[in-house]
Backbone bond lengths (Angstrom), bond angles and torsions (degrees), N, CA, C in turn:
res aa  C-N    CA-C-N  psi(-1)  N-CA   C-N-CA  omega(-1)  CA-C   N-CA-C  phi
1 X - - - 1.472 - - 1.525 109.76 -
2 X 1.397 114.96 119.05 1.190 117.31 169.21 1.580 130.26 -68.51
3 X 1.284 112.64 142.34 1.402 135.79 -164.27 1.495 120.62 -92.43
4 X 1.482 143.45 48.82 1.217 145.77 -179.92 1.320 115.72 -69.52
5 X 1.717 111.68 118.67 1.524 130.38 -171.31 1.433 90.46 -128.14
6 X 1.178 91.07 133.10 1.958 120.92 -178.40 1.457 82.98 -75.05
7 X 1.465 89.85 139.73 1.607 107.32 174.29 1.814 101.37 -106.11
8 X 1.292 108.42 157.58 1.375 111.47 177.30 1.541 120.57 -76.12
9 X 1.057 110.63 136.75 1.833 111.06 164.84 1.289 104.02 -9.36
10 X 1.568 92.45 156.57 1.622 105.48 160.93 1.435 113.36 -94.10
11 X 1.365 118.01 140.01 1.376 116.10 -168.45 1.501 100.09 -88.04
12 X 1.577 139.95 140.71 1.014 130.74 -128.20 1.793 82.89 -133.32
13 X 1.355 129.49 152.35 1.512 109.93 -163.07 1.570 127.91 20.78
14 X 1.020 126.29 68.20 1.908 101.74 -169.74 1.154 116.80 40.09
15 X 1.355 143.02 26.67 1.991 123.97 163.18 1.256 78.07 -136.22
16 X 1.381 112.33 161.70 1.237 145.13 140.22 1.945 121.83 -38.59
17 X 1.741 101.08 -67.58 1.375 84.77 160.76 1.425 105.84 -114.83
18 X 1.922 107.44 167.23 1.096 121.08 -168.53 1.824 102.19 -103.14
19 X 2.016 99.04 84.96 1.550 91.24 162.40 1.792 123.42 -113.15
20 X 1.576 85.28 137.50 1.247 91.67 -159.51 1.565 118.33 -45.73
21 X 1.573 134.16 159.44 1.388 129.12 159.41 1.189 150.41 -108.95
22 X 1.684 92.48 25.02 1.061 127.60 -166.58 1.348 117.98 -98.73
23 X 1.562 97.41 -8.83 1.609 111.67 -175.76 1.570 104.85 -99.80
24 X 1.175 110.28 129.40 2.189 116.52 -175.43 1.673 87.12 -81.47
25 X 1.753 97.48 78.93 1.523 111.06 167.40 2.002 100.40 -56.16
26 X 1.093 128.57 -43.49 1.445 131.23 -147.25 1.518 88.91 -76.67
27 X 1.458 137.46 -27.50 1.458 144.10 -157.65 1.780 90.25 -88.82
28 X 1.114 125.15 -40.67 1.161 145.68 176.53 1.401 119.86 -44.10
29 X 1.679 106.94 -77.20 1.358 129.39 156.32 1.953 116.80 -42.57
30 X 1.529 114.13 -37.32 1.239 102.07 156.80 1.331 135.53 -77.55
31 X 1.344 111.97 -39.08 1.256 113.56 152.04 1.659 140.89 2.80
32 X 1.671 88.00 -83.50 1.347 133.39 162.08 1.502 108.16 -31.74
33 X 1.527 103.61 -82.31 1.104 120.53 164.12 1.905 142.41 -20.46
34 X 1.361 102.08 -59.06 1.265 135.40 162.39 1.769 121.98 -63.43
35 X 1.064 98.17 -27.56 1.540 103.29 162.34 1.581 122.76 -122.80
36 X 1.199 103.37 17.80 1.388 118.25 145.24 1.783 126.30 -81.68
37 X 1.353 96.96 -46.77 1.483 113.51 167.24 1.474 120.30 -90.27
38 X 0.923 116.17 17.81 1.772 135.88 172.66 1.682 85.29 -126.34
39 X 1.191 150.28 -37.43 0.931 120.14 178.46 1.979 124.15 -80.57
40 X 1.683 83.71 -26.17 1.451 80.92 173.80 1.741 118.36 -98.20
41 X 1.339 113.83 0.41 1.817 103.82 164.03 1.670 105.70 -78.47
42 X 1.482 111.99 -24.80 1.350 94.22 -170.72 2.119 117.01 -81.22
43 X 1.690 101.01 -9.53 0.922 114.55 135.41 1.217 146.41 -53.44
44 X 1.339 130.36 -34.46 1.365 148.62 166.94 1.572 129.25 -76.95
45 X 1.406 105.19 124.20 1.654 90.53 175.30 1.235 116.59 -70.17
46 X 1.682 108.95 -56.52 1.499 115.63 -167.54 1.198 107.05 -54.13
47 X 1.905 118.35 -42.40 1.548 90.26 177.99 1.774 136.40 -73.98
48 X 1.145 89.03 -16.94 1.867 105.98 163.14 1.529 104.70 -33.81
49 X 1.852 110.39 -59.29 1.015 135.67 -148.60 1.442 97.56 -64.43
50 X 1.603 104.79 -52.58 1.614 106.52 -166.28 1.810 97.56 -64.80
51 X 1.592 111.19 -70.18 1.321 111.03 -171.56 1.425 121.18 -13.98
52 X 1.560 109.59 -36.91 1.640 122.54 -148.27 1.568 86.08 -86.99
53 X 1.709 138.84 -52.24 1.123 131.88 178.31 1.310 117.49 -64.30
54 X 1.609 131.86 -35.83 1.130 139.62 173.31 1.733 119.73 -62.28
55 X 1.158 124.69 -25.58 1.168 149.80 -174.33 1.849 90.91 -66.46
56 X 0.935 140.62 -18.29 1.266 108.50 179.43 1.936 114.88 -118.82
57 X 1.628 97.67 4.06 1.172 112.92 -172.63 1.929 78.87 -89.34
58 X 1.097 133.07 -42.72 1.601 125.74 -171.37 1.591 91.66 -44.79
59 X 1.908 117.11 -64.59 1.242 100.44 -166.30 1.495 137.47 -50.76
60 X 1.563 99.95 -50.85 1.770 107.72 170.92 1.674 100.18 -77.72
61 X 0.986 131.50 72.32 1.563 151.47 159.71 1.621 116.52 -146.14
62 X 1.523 99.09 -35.16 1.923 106.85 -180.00 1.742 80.26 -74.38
63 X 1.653 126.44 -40.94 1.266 105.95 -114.50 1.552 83.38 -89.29
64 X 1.623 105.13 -30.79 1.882 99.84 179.84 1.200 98.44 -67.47
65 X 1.397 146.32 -86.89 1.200 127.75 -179.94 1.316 124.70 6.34
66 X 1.642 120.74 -78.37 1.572 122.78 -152.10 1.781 92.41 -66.24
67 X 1.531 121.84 -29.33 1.240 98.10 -154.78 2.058 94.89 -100.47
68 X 1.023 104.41 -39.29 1.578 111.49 163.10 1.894 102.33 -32.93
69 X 0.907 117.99 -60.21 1.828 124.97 -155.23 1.371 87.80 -68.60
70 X 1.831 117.45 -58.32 1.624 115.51 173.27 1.392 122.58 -26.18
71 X 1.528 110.66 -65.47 1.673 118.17 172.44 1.304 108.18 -44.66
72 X 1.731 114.18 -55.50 1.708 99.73 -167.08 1.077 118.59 -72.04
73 X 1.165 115.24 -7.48 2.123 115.97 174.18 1.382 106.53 -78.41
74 X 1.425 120.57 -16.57 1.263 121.42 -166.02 1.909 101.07 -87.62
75 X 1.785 104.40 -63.17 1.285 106.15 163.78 1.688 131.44 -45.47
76 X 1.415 97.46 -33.98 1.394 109.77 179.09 1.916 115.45 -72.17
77 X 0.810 79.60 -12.44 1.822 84.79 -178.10 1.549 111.55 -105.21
78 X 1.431 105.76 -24.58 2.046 112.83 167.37 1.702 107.23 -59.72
79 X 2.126 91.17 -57.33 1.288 79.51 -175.61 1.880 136.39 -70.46
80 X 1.389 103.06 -35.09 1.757 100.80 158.81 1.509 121.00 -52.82
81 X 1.193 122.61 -14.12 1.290 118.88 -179.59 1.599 111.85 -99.52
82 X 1.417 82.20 -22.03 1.822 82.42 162.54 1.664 105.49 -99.43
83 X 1.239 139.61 -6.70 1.301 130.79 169.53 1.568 117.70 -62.32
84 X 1.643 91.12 -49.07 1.826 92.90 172.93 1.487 132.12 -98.87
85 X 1.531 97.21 23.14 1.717 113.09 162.79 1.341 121.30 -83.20
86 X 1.883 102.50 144.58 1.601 108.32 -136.79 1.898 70.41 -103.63
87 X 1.583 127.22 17.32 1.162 112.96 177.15 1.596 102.98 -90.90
88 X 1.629 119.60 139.36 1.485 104.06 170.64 1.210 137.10 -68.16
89 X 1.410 106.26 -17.35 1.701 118.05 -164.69 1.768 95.08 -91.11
90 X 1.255 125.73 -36.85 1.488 125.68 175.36 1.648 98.81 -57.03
91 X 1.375 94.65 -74.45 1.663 102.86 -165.25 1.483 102.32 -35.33
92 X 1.366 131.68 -75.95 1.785 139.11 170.41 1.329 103.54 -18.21
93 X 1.397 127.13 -57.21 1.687 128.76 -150.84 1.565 90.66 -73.62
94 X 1.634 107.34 -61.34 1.610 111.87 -176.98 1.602 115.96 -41.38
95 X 1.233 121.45 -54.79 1.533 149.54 -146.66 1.866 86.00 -79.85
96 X 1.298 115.20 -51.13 1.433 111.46 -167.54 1.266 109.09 -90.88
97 X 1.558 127.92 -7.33 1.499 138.78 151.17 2.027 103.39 -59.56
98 X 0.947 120.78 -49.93 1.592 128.01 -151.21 1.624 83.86 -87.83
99 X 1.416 129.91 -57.22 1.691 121.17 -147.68 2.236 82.48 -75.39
100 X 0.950 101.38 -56.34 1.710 103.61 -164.49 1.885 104.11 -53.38
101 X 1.266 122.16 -41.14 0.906 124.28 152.17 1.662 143.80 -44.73
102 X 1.131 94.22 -45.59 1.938 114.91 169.26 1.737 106.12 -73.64
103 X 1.209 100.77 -25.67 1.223 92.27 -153.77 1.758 99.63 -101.66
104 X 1.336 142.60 -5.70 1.174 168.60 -179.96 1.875 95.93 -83.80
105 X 1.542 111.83 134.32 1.573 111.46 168.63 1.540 71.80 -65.26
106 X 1.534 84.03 174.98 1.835 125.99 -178.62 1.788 99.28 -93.14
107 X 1.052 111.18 -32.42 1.416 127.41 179.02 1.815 106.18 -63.59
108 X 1.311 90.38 -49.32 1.570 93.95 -164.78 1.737 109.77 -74.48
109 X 1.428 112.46 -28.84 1.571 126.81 175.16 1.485 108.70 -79.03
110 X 1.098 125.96 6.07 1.727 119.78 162.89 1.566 95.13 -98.71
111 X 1.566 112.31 -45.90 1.653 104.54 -172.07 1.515 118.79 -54.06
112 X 1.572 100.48 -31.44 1.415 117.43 -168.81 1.785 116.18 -69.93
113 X 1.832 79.39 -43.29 2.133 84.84 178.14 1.525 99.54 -67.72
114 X 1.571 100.14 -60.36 1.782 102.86 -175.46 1.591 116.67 -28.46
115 X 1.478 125.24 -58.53 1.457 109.98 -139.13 1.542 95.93 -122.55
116 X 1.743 121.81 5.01 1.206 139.76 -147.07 1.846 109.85 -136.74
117 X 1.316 102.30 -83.62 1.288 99.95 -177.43 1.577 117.09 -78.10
118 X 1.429 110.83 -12.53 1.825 125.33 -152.64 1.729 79.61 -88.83
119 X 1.567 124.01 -65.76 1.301 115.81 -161.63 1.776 103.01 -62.56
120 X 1.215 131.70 -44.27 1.651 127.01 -178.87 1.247 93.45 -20.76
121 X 1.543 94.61 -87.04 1.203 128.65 -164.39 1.473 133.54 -33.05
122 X 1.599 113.50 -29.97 1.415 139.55 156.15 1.388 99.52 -44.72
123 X 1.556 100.90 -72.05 1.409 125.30 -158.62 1.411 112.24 -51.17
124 X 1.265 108.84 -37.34 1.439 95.96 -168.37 1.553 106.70 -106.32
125 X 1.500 120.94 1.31 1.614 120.52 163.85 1.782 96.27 -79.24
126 X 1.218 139.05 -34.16 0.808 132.59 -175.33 1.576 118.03 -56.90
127 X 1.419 107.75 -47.55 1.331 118.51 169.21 1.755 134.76 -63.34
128 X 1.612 94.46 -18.43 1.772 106.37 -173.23 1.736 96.23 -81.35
129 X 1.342 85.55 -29.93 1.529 100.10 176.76 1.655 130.50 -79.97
130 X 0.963 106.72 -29.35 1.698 100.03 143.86 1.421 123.73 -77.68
131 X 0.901 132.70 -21.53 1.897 145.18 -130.02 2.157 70.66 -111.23
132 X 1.893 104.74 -55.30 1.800 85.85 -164.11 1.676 104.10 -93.61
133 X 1.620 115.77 17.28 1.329 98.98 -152.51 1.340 133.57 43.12
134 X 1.179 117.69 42.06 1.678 121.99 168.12 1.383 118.84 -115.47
135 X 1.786 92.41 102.21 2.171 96.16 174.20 0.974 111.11 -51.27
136 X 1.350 143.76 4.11 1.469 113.82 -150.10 2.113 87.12 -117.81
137 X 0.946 111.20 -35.22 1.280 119.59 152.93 1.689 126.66 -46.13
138 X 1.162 123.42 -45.44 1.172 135.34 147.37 1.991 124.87 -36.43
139 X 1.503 85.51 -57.64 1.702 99.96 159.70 1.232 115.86 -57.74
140 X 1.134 121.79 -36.25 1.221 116.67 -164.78 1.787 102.30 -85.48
141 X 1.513 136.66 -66.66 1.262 128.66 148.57 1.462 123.58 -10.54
142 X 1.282 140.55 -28.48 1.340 133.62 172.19 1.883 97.33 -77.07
143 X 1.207 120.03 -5.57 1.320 110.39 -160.22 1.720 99.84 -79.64
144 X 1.387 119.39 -30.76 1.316 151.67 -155.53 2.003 94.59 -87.56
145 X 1.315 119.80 -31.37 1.299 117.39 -160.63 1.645 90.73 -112.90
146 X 0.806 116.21 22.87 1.617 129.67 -179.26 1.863 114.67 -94.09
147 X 1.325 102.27 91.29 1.999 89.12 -174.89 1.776 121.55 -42.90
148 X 1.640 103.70 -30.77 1.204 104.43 -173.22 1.407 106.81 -81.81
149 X 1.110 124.57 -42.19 2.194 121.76 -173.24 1.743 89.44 -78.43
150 X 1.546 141.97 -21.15 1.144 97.01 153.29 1.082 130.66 -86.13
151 X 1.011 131.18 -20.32 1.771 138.16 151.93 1.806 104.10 -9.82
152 X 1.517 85.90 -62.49 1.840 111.11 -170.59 1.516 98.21 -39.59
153 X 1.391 90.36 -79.39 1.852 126.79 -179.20 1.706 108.08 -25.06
154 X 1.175 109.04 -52.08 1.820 103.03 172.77 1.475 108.32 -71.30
155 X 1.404 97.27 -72.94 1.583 89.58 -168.15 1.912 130.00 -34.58
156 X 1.840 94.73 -50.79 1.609 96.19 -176.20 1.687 97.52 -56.83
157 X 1.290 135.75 -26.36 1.064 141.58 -151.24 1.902 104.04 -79.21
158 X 1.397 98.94 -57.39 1.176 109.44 170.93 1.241 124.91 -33.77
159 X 1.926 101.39 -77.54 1.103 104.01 159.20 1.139 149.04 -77.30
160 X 1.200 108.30 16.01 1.717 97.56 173.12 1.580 104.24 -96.39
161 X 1.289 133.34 12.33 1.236 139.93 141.89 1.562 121.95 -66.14
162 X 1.192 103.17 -25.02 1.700 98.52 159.17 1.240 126.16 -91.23
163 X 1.564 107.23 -21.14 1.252 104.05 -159.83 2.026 95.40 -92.88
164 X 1.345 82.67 -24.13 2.166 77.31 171.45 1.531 110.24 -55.73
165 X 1.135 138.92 -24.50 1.554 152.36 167.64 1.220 93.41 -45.33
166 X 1.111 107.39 -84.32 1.446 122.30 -152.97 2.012 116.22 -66.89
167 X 1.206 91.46 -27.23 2.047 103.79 158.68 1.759 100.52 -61.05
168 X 1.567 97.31 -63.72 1.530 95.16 175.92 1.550 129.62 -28.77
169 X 1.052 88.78 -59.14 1.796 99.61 -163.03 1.796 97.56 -78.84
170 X 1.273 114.57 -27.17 2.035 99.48 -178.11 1.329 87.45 -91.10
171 X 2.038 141.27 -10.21 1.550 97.48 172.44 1.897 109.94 -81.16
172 X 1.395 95.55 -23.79 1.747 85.02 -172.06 1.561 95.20 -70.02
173 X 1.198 127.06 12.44 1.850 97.87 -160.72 1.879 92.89 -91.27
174 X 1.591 114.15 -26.21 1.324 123.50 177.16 1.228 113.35 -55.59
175 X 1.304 135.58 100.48 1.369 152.69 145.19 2.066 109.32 3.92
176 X 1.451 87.19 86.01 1.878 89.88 -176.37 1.491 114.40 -50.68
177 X 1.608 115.31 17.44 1.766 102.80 177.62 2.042 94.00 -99.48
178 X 1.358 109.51 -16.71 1.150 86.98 -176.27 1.884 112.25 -81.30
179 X 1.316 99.97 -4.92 2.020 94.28 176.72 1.669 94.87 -77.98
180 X 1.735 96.44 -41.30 1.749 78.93 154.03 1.740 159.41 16.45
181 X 1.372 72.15 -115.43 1.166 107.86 158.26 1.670 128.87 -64.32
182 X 1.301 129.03 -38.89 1.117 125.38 147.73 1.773 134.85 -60.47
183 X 1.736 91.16 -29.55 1.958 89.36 168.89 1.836 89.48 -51.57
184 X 1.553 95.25 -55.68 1.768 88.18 -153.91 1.363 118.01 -44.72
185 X 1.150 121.81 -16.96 1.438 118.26 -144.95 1.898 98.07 -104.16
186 X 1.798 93.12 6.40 1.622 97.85 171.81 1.570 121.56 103.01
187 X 1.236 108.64 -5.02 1.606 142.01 170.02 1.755 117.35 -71.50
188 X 1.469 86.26 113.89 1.859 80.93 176.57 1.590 107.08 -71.99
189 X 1.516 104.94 -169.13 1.195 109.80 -158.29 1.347 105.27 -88.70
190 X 1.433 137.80 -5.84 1.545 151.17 -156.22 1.463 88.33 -111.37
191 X 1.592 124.67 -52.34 1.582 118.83 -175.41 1.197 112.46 -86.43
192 X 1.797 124.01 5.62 1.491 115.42 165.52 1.572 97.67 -87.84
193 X 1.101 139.22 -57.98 1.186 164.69 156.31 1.730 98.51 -18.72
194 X 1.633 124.31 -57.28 1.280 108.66 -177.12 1.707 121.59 -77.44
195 X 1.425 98.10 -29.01 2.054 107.42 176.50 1.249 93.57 -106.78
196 X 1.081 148.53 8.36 1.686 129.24 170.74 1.202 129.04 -104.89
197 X 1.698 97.23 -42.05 1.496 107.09 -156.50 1.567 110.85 -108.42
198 X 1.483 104.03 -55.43 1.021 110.30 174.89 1.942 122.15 -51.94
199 X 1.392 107.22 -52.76 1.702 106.00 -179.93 1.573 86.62 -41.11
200 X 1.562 122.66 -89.17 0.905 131.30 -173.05 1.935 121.88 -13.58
201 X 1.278 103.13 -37.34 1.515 100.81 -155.59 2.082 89.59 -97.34
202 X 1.542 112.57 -25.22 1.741 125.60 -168.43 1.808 89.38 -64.79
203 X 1.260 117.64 -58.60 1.359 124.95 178.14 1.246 112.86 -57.97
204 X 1.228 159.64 -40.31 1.275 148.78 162.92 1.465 112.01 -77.86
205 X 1.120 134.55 1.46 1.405 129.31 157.49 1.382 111.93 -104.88
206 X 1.246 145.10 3.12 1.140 150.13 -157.49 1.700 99.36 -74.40
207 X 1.866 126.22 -44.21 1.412 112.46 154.65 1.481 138.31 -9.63
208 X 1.509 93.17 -76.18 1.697 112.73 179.58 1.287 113.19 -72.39
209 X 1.610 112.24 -34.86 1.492 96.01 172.33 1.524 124.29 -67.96
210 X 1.318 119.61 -24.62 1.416 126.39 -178.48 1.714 99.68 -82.02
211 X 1.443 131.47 -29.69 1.331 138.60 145.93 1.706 113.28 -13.62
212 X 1.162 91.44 -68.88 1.696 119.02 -158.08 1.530 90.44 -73.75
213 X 1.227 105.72 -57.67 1.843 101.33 -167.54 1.440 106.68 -44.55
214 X 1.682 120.18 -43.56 1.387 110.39 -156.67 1.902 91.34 -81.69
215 X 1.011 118.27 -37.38 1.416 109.82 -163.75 2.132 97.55 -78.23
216 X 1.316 129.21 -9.94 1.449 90.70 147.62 1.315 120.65 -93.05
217 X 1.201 134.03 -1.28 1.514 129.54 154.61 1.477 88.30 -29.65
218 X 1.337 126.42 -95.81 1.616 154.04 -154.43 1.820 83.80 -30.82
219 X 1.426 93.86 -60.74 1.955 95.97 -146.30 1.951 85.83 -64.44
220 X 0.903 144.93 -45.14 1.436 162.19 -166.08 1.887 84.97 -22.57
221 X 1.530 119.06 -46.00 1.261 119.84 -165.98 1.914 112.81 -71.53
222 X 1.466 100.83 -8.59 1.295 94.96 156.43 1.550 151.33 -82.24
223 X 1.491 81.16 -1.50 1.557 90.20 173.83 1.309 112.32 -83.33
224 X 1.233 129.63 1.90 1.410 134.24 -177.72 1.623 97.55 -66.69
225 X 1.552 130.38 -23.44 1.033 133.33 -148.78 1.565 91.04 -85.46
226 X 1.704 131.40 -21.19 1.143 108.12 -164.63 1.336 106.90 -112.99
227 X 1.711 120.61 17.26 1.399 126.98 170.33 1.609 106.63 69.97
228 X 1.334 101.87 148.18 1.193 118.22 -152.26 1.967 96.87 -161.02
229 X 1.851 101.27 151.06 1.541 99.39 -176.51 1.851 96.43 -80.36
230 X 1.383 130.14 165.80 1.612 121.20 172.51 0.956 126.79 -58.80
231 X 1.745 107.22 -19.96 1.812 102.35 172.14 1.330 115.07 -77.96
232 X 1.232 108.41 -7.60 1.819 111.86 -179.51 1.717 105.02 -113.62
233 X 1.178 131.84 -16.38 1.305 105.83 152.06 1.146 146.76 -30.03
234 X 1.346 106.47 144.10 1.624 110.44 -177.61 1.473 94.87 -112.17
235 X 1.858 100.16 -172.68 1.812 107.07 -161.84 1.093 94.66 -51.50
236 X 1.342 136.80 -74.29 1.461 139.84 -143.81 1.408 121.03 -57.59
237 X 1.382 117.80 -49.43 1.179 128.69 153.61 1.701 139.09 -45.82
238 X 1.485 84.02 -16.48 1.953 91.66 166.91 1.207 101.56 -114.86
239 X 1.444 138.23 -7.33 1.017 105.23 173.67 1.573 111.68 -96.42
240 X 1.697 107.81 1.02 1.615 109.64 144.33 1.422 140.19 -10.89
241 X 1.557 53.40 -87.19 1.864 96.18 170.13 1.310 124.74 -49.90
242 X 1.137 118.30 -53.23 1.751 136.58 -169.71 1.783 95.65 -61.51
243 X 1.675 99.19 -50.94 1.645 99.23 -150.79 1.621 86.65 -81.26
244 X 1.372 125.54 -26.93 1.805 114.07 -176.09 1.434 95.58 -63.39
245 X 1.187 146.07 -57.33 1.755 168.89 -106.73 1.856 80.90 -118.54
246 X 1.344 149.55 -30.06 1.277 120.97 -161.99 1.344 93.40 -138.35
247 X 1.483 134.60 -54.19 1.224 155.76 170.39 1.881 106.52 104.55
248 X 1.448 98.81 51.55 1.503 116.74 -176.83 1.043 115.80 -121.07
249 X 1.516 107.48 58.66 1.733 133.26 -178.88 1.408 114.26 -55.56
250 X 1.318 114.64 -44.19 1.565 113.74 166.54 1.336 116.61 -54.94
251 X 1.264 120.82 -76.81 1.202 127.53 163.78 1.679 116.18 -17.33
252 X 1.262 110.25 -83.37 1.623 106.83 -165.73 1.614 119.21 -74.02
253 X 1.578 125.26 -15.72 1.097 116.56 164.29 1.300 97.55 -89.70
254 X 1.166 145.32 9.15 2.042 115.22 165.74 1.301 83.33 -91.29
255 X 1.436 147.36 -53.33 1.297 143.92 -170.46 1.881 111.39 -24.92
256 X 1.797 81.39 -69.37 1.720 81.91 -162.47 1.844 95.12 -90.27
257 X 1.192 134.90 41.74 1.441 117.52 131.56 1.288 125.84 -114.06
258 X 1.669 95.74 -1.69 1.673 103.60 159.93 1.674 112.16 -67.37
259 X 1.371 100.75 -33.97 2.010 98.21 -166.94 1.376 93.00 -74.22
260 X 1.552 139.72 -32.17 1.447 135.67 -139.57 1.547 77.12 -83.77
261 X 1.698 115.95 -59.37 1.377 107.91 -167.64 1.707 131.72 -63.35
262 X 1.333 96.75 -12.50 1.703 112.51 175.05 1.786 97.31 -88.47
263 X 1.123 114.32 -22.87 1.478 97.88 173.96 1.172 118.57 -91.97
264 X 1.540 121.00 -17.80 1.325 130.08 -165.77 1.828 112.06 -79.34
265 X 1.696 100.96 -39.19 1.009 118.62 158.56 1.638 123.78 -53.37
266 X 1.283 115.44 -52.06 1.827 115.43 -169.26 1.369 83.12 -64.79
267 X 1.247 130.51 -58.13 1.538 123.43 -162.94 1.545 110.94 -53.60
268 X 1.543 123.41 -39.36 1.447 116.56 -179.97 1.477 113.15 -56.47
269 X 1.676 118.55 -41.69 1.186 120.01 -165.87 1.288 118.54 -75.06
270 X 1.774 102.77 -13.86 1.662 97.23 175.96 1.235 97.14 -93.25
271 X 1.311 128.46 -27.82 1.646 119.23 174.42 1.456 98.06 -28.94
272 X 1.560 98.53 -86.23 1.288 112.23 -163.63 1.626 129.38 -34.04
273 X 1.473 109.12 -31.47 1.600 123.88 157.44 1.140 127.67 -42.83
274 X 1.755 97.43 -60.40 1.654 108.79 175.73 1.672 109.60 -58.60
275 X 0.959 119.77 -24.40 1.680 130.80 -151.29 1.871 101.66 -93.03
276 X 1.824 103.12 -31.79 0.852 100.29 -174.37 1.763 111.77 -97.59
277 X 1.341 88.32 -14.19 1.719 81.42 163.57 1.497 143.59 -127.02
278 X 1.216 107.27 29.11 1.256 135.78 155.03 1.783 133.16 -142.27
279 X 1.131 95.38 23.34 1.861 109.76 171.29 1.664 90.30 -72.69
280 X 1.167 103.90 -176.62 1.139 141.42 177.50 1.841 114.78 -90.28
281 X 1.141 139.70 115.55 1.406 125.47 -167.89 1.419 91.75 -76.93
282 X 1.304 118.23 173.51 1.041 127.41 176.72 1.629 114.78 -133.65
């Protein structure tokens, strides 16, 4: 008598089941996630409670950021332009801005502007400014005694030592026949460099720069380290505050690494926007 045993399925690609991978399962899983914990703060008093104090450390966190990242694109583009200058005294000044910079924690260069270079620097606009009688100089010294513009003052500072790298490396990546070709075409070397090189070189770095943007969001929480009044706090620093002031440590740190990660996220997706519509095709 013959013996017939059911054989098993066919396993369909190597798995068992066939789920697709085409679906941003991980966007999914946050999803999920996110309105689970939106369902249970809106359940919650205390966390109501925290959100509602934390809620203004989110704003002065976008707000150092957007204008902090501004400065370092600005510094960051002096110094690559002084990295690949055929002048020696630029190249040296730039080069010894970027290695002393890289080479410093990020932590230690807010303490340093904050409590170091920020007060000099007060000090002695304050003085040019009596010495020429000019208020407007005076104005300008309060800028320096400000917790939030030094906040600014490290970070753009920091990073625009990385971000001179990264200018660096997309201007050499442009093919030197097109400065070329633009000397020839009757173009100094600043207006081949401003319509040639640079568009060219902003669009192929646009990755790392959207890189960099989201990770000083992240680093932004180190300035908490150099104290700040509460109207100028940022997230980290209130939720200091909140959890010293109540002792509802659970509460306010899941809070504010929920906001870091809901912000960290909106920011990737516009990365990815910008990235997708002005990169370079390939």
């Amino acid at each position: 008598m013959a013996i017939h045993i059911d054989q098993p399925p066919p396993v369909q690609g190597g798995r068992l089941l066939p789920i697709p991978r085409n679906i941003p399962w991980w966007i999914i899983v946050l999803a999920i996630g996110g309105l689970l914990v939106l369902l249970f703060i809106t359940t919650s008093a205390s966390y109501q409670e925290t959100f509602a104090f934390l809620w203004g450390g989110v704003v002065r966190t976008l707000q150092l950021t957007l204008v902090a990242y501004a400065l370092a694109l600005v510094f960051g583009l002096i110094g690559g332009l002084g990295r690949v200058s055929k002048n020696a005294i630029i190249y040296t000044l730039a080069t010894l801005y970027v290695e002393i910079i890289r080479g410093v924690p990020l932590l230690v260069v807010l303490i340093y502007i904050a409590f170091v270079l920020a007060p000099q620097a007060s000090t002695a606009i304050a003085a040019a400014a009596s010495a020429l009688n000019a208020p407007f100089l005076e104005s300008a010294a309060t800028i320096f005694r400000d917790d939030f513009m030094r906040g600014v003052l490290g970070l753009a500072i920091g990073y625009g030592a990385y971000l001179s790298e990264v200018y660096r490396a997309g201007i050499e990546s442009i093919a030197r026949g097109q400065m070329e070709a633009a000397r020839s075409l009757g173009m100094t070397y600043w207006q081949a460099l401003r319509h040639v090189i640079l568009p060219q070189a902003i669009r192929t770095i646009l990755p790392p720069l959207g890189n960099d943007f989201i990770a000083m969001l992240k680093d932004s929480s180190l300035v908490s380290a150099i104290g700040a009044l509460p109207v100028n706090a940022e997230l980290t620093l209130r939720g200091r505050m909140y959890s010293a002031s109540t002792f509802k440590s659970f509460e306010t740190w899941n809070s504010v690494a929920l906001l870091y990660l809901i912000m960290s996220l909106g920011l990737s997706v516009f990365v990815r926007y910008v990235e997708k519509r002005w990169s370079i095709p390939k």
